[in-house]
C-alpha positions as CSV (number, residue, x, y, z in Angstrom):
1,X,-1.2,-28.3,8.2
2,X,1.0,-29.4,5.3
3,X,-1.9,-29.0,2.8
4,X,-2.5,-25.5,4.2
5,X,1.3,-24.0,4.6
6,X,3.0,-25.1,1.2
7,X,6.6,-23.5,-0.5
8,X,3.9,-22.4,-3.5
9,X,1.8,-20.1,-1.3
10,X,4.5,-18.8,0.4
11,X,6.2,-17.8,-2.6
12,X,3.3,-16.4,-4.4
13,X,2.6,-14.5,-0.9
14,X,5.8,-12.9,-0.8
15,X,6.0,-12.0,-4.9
16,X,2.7,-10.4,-4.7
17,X,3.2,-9.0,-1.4
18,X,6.7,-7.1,-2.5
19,X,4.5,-5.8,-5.5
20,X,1.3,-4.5,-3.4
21,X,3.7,-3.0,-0.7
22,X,4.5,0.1,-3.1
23,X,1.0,1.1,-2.8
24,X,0.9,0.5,0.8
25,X,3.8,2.6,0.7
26,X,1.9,5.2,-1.2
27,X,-0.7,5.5,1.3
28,X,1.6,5.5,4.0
29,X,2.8,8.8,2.4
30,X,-1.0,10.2,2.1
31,X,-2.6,8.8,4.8
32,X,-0.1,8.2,7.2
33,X,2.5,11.4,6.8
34,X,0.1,13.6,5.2
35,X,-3.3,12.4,6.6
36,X,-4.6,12.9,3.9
37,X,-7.4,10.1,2.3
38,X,-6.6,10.2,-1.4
39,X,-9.0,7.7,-2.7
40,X,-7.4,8.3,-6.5
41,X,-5.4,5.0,-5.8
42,X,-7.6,2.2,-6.9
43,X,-7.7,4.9,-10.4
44,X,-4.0,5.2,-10.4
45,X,-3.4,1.9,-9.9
46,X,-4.8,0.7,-13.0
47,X,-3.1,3.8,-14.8
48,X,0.8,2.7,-13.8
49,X,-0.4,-1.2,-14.6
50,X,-1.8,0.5,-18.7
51,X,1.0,2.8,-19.4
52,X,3.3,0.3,-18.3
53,X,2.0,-2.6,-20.5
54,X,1.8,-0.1,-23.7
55,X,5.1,0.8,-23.3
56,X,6.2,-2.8,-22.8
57,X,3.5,-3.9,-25.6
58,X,5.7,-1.3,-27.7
59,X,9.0,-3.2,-26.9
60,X,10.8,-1.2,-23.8
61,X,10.4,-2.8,-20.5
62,X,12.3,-1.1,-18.9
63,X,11.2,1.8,-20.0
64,X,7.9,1.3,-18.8
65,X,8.3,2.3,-15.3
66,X,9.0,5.5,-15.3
67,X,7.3,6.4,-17.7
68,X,4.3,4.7,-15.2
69,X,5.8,6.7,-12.7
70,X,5.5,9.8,-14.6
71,X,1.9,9.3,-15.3
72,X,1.5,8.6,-11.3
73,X,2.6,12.1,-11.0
74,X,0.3,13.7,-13.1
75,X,-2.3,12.2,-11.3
76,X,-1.2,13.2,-8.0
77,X,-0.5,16.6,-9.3
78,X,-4.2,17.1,-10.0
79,X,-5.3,15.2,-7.0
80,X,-3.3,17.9,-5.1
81,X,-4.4,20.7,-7.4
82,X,-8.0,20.2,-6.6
83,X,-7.3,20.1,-3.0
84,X,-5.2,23.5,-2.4
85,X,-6.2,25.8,-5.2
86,X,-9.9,24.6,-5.8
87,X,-11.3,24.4,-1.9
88,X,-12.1,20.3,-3.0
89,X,-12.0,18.3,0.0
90,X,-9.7,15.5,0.3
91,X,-11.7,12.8,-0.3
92,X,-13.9,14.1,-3.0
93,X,-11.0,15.4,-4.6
94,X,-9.9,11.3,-4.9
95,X,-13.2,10.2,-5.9
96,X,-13.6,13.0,-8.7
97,X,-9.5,11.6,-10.1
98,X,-10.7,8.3,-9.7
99,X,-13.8,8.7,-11.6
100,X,-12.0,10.7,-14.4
101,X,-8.6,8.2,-14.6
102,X,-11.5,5.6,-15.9
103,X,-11.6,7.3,-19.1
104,X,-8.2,8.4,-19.1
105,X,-6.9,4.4,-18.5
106,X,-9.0,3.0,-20.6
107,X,-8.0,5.8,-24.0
108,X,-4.0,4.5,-22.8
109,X,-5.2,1.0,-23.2
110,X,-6.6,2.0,-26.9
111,X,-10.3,1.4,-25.7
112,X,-9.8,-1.6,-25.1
113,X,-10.9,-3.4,-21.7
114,X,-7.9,-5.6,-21.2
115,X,-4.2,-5.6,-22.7
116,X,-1.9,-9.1,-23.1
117,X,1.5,-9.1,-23.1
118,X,2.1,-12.5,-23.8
119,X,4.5,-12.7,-26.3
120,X,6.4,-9.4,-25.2
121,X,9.7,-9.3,-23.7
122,X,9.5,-8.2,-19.4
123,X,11.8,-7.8,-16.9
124,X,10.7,-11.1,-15.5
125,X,11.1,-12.7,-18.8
126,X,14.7,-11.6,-19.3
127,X,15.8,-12.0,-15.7
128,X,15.0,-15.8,-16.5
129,X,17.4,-16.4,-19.1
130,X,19.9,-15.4,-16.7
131,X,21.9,-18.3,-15.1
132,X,23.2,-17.3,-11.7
133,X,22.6,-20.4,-9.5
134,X,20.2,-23.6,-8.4
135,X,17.9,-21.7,-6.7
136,X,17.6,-19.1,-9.2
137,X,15.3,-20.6,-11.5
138,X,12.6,-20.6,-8.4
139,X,13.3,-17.4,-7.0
140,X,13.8,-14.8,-9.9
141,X,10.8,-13.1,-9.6
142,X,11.0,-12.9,-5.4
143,X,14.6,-11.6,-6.1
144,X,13.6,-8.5,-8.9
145,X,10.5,-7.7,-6.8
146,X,12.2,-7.5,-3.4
147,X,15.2,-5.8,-5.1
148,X,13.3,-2.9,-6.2
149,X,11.0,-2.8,-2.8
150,X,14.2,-2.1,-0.9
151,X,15.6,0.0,-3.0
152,X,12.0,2.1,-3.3
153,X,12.0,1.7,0.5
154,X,15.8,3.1,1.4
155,X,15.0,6.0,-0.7
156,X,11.7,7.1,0.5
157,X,13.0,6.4,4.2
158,X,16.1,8.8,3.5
159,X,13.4,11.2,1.6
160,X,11.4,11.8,4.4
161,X,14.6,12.4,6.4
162,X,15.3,15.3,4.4
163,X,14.6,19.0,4.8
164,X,12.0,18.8,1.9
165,X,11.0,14.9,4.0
166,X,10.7,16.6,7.2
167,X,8.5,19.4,6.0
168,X,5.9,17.0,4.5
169,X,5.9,15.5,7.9
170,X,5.1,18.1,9.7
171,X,2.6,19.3,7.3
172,X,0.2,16.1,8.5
173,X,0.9,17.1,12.0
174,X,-0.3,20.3,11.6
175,X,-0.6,22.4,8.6
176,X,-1.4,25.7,10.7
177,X,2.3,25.7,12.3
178,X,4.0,24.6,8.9
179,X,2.2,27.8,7.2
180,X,3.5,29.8,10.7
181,X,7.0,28.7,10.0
182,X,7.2,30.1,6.0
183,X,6.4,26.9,5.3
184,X,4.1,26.4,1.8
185,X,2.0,23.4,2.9
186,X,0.5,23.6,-0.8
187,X,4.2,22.7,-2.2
188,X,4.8,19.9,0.2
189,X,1.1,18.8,0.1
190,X,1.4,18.7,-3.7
191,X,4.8,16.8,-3.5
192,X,3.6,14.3,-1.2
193,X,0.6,13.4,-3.4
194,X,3.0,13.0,-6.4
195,X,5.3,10.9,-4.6
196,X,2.6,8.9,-3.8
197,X,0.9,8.1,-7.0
198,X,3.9,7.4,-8.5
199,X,4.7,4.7,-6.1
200,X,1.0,3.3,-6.9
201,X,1.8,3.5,-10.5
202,X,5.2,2.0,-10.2
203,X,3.3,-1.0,-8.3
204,X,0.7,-1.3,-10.8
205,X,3.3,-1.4,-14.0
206,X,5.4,-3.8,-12.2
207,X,2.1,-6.5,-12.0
208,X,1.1,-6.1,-15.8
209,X,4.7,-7.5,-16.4
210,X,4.5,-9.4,-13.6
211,X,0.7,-11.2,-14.6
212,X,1.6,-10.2,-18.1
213,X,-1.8,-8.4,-19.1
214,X,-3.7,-5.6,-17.7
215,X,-7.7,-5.0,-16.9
216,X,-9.3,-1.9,-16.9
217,X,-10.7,-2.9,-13.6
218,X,-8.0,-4.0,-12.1
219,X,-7.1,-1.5,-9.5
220,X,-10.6,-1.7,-7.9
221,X,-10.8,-2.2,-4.0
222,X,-6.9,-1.9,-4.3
223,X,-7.2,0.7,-1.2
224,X,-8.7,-1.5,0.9
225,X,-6.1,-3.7,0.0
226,X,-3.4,-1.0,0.7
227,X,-4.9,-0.3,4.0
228,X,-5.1,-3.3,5.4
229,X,-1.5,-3.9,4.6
230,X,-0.6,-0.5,6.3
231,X,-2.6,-1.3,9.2
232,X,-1.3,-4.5,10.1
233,X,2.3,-3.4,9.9
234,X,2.0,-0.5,12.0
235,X,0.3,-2.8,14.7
236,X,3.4,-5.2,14.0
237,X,6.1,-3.1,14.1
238,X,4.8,0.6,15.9
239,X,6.0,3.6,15.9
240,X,9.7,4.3,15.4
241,X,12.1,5.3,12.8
242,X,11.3,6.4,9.6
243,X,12.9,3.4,8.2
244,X,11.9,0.7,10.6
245,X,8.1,2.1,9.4
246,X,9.1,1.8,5.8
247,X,9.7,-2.0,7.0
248,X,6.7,-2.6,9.3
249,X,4.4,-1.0,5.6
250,X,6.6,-3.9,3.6
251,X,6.7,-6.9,5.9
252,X,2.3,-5.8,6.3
253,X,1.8,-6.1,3.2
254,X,3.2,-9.9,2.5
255,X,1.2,-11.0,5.4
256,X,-2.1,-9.9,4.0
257,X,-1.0,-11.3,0.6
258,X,-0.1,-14.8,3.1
259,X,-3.8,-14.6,4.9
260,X,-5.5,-14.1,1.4
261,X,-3.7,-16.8,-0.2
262,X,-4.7,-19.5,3.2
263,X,-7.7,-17.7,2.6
264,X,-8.2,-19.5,-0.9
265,X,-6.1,-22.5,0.3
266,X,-9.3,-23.1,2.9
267,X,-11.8,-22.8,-0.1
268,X,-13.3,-19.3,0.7
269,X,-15.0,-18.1,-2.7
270,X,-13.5,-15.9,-4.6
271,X,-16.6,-13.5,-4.3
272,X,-16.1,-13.2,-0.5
273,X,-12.3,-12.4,-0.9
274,X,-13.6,-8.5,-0.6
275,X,-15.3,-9.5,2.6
276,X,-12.3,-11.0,3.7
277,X,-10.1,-7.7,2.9
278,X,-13.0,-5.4,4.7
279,X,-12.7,-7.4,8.0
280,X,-8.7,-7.7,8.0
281,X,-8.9,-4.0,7.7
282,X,-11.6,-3.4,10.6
283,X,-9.7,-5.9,13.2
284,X,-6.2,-4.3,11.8
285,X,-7.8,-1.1,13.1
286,X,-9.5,-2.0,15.8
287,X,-7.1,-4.2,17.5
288,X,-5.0,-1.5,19.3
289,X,-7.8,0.2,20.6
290,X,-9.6,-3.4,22.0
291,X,-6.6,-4.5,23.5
292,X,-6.4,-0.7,25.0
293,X,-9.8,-1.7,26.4
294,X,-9.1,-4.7,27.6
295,X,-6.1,-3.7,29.5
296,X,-8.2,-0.8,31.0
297,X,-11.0,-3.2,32.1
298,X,-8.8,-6.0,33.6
299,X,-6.6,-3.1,35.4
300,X,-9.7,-1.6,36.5
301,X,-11.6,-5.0,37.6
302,X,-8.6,-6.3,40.1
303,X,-9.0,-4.0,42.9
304,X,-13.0,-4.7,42.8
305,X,-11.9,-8.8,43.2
306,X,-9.5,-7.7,45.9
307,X,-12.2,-5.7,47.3
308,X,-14.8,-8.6,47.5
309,X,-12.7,-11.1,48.7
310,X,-11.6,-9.1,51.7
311,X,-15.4,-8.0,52.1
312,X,-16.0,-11.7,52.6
313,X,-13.2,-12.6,55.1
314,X,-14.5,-9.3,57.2
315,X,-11.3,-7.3,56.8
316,X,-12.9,-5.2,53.8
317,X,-11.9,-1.4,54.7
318,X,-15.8,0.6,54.1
């Protein structure tokens, strides 16, 4: 067991977990609050992780994530666009973004297929001049990641508290009553979206620092990713305030990055680590509804044991 749990993986779970829960967070926007399937992430992704390491290639880290978040937007804007003003289903409307945000990432990354930024000054890499204390020098990155994760995550929690919050809500629940209450479900629809890509894009710019380059296919299969990491921490936590939700997406997240990285600690190809994402999501989903039916069955089977046994000992009622 000590070759398996070790203080590496754990970190490297929870740095990369913090990172991937902003695009968990962003679905749990689209597909959770808005039930919507916006399959534009995997495209947007890979947008906030270029714009973010051009900007830092051109010497402003800091810099670089809004200006990722501002290209999220955009690309939640047109997502949204093509859903309430051009008829475009939902999920085409992500796979037509998606396709297009190929082009679009790689002209950002000057046609080029991948970016470096070694050399270049990043948050990380000015954080760890900084000497605060002993443990510092092994938890810098944990400590700017988590950092802006709860900050991301106190704000979207009091956002969808709001008026504006509450309205997006209840847009997902049921767009007919939100239009019957002078409700515009195409504003909140199209707010929602752009919340949500920018929280991909944010996620995205915040790895090109973190891995210090960026791949033109790098955001591939990342919704899987961010579903499973939504799934599992809705089965964890439930349902219950907005906030403790906003947890349940975070705290989901570092346990898939945990089961990925035993995953490769137990020598499961690379290749297969797809594989391995696909089946964490279909037993994240499928978990509540087979425990569901295995309550109903075992309910449902006692009387029939009770029944027999009485049968046998001749006091069965017929």
């Amino acid at each position: 067991m000590e070759s398996i749990f070790t203080f590496s993986i754990l970190q490297s779970a929870l740095e990369l977990g913090c990172i991937y829960s902003l695009v968990a967070l962003a679905l749990f926007i689209s597909f959770s609050i808005l039930n919507i399937a916006d399959l534009s992430t995997d495209g947007c992704f890979t947008l906030g992780c270029a714009v973010g390491a051009m900007v830092t290639m051109s010497g402003h880290p800091f810099l670089a994530f809004p200006a990722a978040m501002a290209a999220g937007v955009c690309s939640g804007f047109v997502t949204a666009f093509l859903q309430t003003k051009m008829g475009v289903p939902s999920i085409l409307a992500g796979i037509i973004v998606n396709t297009g945000l190929y082009t679009v990432n790689i002209a950002v990354m000057d046609f080029s297929s991948n970016v470096n930024l070694f050399g270049c000054d990043t948050i990380f890499s000015l954080a760890k001049g900084v000497s605060v204390a002993d443990w510092y020098s092994n938890w810098y990155k944990i400590a700017i990641v988590a950092v802006a994760v709860l900050i991301v995550g106190v704000i979207l929690a009091w956002f969808l508290n709001t008026r504006l919050g509450l309205s997006i809500r209840a847009t997902g629940d049921n767009e007919y009553m939100v239009r019957a209450s002078s409700i515009n479900p195409v504003f909140t629809i199209t707010v929602g979206l752009c919340v949500s890509n920018s929280l991909t894009a944010m996620s995205g710019a915040i790895l090109a620092q973190y891995q210090k380059s960026c791949d033109i296919n790098l955001g591939t299969g990342m919704v899987t990713i961010a579903l499973a990491s939504l799934i599992i921490g809705e089965t964890i936590i439930g349902k219950g305030s907005m906030f403790k939700r906003v947890v349940g997406v975070i705290l989901g997240s570092c346990l898939y990055r945990f089961i990925v990285a035993i995953a490769l600690r137990l020598n499961v190809p690379a290749e297969c680590l797809k594989l391995v994402s696909a089946l964490i999501v279909a037993f994240a989903i499928a978990f509540p509804y087979l425990k569901g039916q295995a309550s109903f069955y075992k309910s449902h089977r006692m009387p029939f044991r009770l029944g027999g046994n009485s049968g046998k000992d001749g006091d069965g009622i017929c």
